[in-house]
Phi, psi and omega in degrees: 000150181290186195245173166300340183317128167315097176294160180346266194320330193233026174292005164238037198256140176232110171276129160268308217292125166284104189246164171210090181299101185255019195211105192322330170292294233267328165288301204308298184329288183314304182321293194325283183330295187295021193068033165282116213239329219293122151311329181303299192290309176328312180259359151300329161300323172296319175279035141233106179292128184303323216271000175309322233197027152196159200253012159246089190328303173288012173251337194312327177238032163267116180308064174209177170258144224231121151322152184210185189277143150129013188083021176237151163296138170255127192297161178275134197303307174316301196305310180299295159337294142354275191300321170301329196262009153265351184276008184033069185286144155223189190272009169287340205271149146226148190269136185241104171267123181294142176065066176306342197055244200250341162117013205258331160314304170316292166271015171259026170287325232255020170264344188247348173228172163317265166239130178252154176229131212209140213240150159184145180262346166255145198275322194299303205269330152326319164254018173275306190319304188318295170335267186332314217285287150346304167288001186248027166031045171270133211241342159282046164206154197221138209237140182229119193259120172174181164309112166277000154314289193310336200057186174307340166108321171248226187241034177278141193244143183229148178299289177228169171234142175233141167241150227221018208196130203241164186242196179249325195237187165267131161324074179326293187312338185278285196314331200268341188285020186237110187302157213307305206270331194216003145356120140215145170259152162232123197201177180264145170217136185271137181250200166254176209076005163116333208283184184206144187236123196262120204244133153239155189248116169254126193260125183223080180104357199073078185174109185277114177235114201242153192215136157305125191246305168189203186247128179240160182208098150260157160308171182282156161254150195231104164283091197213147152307148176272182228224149197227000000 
């Protein structure tokens, strides 16, 4: 989930509007405001109903992160946007996403690319993710229970990477999982004294060139087997 911090685009913005959203055109709004521009991710968000993938229903399209089980979050709607629209998606690329949680970030990766391949470590919210996932009769996405530190596990090279989780270092297996010329990753990284950084990493040449983006607040990813 973001931090309260203003973003780029509104440091000389003074927000009034308070929203409380009960309806997906009414968070597609709030996106707009905060400057969400890409219509592809605007209307992927839209063809995923959020209240699918919680049980809490008067929340569902209020622009924040809604607890889920195991001690993880269902991302905050800004943040999934955010992240996407740094990611230059296309509908050619595939994607390796770290932290499915419950699926709702997931499928709305998976309206914008090619095929997503999406990691998670607890098996309980991996086969909630399936559900869910399942009833939107979404068919481009292939589910993995395991350490997203290890990555997929083979010699697949990805267009982009998302981590849905923040760290201290970058993940080598991920970094090395990113194709050579045009790779990019994204992720929350953690420094010290606690704070967190929405980071993106571009593979240019066998060459990592990385830029800060804005101030965040995640869970931790967590380098552990995963839990069954």
């Amino acid at each position: 989930m973001l931090s309260s911090k203003l973003f780029t685009w509104q440091k000389n913005k003074k927000k009034n509007t308070i929203y409380k959203n009960e309806k997906n055109e009414e968070l597609i709004q709030e996106l707009r405001s905060e400057g969400i521009a890409d219509e592809k991710i605007l209307t992927a968000i839209r063809d995923v109903p959020r209240e699918l993938f919680t049980e809490k229903l008067d929340e569902a399209y209020e622009n924040k992160a809604l607890s889920v089980e195991c001690g993880q979050t269902l991302t905050q709607p800004f943040c999934t946007a955010y992240m996407a629209s740094f990611l230059n998606l296309r509908k050619t690329d595939n994607i390796l996403d770290i932290g499915c949680g419950v699926g709702w970030s997931t499928a709305v990766l998976s309206q914008l690319v090619n095929t997503v391949f999406t990691m998670e470590r607890f098996k309980k919210l991996l086969d909630i993710a399936k559900k869910n996932i399942a009833k939107l009769k979404i068919k481009n996405v292939q589910f993995k229970l395991g350490n997203g530190f290890e990555g997929w596990g083979d010699k697949t090279l990805f267009d982009a990477i998302t981590i849905g989780a923040s760290s201290e270092i970058l993940p080598a297996k991920l970094l090395e999982s990113l194709k050579p010329n045009s790779g990019r990753l994204i992720m929350p990284k953690k420094y010290e004294g606690g704070n967190q950084k929405l980071i993106l990493v571009t593979k240019k040449n066998g060459n990592f060139e990385q830029k800060e983006l804005l101030d965040v607040k995640f869970v931790p990813l967590l380098n552990e087997a995963s839990v069954k």
